[in-house]
N, C-alpha and C positions, 0 to 999 in steps of 0.2 A: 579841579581841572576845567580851563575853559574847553567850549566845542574847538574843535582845530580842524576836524573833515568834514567833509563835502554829505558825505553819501555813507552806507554802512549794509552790508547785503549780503547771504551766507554763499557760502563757499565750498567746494568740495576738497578734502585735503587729505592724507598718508593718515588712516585713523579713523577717519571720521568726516565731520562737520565742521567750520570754522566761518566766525563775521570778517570780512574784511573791510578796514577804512579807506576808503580812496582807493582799495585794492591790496590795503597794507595787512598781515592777520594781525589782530588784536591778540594782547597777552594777560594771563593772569595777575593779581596784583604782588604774587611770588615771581613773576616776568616768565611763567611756563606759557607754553602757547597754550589758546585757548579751545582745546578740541573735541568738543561734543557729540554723542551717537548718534541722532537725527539730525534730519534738517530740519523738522519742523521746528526744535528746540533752537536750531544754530538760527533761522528764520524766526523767531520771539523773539532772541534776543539782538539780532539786527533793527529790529522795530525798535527795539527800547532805547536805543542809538540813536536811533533815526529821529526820535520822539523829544531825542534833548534838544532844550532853548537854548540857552546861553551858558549853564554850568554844569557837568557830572552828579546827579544827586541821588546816589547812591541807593536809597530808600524806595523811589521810582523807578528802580531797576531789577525789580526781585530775582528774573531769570540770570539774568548776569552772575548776582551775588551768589545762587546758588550754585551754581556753574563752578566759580571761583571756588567755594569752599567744597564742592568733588573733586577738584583737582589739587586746591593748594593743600587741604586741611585734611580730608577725609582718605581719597586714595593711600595717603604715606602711610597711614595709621589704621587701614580698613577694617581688619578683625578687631581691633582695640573700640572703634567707634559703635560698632554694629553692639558689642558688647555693653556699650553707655546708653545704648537705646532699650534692649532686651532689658534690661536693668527695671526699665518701667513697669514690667509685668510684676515684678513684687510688690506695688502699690496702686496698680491696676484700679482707675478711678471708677468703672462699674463695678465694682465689687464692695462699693463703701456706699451703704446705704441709708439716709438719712431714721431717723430711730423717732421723729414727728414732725411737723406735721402729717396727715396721713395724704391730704393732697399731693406733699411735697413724692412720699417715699409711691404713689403711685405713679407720679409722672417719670419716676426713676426707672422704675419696673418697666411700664411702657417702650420706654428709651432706650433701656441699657439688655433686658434679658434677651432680648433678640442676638443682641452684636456677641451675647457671649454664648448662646446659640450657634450661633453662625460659626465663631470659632472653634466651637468644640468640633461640633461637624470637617471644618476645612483642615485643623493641624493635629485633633482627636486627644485635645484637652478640657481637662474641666480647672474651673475656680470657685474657690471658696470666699464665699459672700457674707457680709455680715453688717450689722444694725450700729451707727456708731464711727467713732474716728480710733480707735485702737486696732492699732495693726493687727490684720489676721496672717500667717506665713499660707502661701501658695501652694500648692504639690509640686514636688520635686521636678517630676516626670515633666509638668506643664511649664516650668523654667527651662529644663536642656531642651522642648522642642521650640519653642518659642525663640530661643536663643540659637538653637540650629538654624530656624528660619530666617533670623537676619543675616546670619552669618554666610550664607549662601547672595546674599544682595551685592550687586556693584554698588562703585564709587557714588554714581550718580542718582541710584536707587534710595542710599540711605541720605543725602541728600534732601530729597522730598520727604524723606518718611520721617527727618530729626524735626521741623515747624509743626508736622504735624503730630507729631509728639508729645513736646513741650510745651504747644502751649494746651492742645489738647486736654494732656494729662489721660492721655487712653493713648496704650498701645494696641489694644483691638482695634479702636476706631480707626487709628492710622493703617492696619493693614487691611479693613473691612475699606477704606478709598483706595488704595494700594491693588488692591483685586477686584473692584467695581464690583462689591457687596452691597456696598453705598454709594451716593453721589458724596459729594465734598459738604454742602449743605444741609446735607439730612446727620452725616457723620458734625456738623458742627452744632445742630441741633442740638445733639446728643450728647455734647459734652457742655454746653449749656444749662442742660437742664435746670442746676441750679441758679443760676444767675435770672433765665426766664421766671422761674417761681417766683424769686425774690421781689423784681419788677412787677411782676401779675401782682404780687400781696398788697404791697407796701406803694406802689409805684417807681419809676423810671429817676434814674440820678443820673444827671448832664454829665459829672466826670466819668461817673463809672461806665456811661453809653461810648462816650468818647474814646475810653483805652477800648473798651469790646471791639469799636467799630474798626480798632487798629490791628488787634487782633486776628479781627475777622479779616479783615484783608491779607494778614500775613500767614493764615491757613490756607483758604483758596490759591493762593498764588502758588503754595507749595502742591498742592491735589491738582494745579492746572500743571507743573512743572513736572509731574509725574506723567502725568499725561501726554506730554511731548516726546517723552523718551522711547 
């Protein structure tokens, strides 16, 4: 889509928050109006309007996108979603623990025991840890509250919380940014870790920096979008 407005600035509207073009409200890509809980959020995503040159580019728009899929994708189906996220706690990436080198499994320890600290303490679960890529099964108990906890989140909450999920690969770390346990960059630290080691040993790979770096930006964007709400 070419640019066709002028101008793009948020709005107050029955609901909520809303951008409008020229004054027009902008709609979802399902054509629902587009109506967010803050301004700060409805104001980002005016920016990123305001920010296009010549053509819609979709990718330069992270607040928008996610916006879009709390309304189009996520709200119809909310318990169903929050369910696809809790999901990640049975394979809970601090919990798989490298079995050698012994640098690698200390910088894991460093990284990872805290965040699962932190969780026990905040939802009063524990996880079972183990050396190795063979699935270990989780406690029961640490799946239904884990699973209660999302299920309690709005549209717009698991939103932010699905980037930092998947690409994550840590459902702690995404709720440890979720509750300002962590920054966004120390939580992406931490799911790094591996990738950092690798690079430390062996050295740095152009492609493999390149997806990281893409990566990386499409986790931050979700931890600032949480932030807005």
């Amino acid at each position: 889509m070419k640019r066709f407005w002028k101008d793009a600035k948020a709005g107050k509207v029955d609901g909520g928050w809303s951008v409008l073009l020229d004054g027009r409200a902008i709609k979802t890509v399902e054509r629902a109006d587009l109506v967010v809980p803050s301004e700060t959020l409805a104001e980002a995503v005016a920016q990123e309007w305001n920010a296009v040159e010549e053509r819609i580019d979709p990718r330069a728009m992270p607040m928008t996108g996610m916006a879009n899929a709390a309304l189009d994708r996520i709200a119809p189906a909310r318990e169903e979603f929050a369910a696809g996220l809790a999901k990640y706690a049975e394979s809970e990436l601090c919990c798989y623990r490298a079995d050698g080198p012994e640098s690698l499994g200390a910088m894991q320890s460093e990284a990872w025991d805290p965040l699962l600290e932190w969780a026990a303490g905040r939802y009063g679960v524990r996880f079972e840890t183990t050396a190795g890529v063979m699935h270990v099964a989780q406690p029961g108990e640490t799946l239904d509250k884990l699973r209660a906890a999302l299920a309690n989140e709005d549209a717009f909450t698991l939103a932010g919380l699905s980037p930092l999920v998947t690409i994550g690969g840590s459902l702690v770390a995404a709720l440890a940014v979720r509750e300002g346990a962590v920054s966004a960059e120390e939580a992406w630290d931490a799911v790094e870790v591996d990738a950092r080691h690798q690079a430390e040993r062996w050295g740095a790979d152009a492609e493999a920096e390149a997806r990281d770096e893409g990566r990386k930006r499409d986790f931050l964007a979700a931890a600032r979008f949480l932030d807005l709400l």
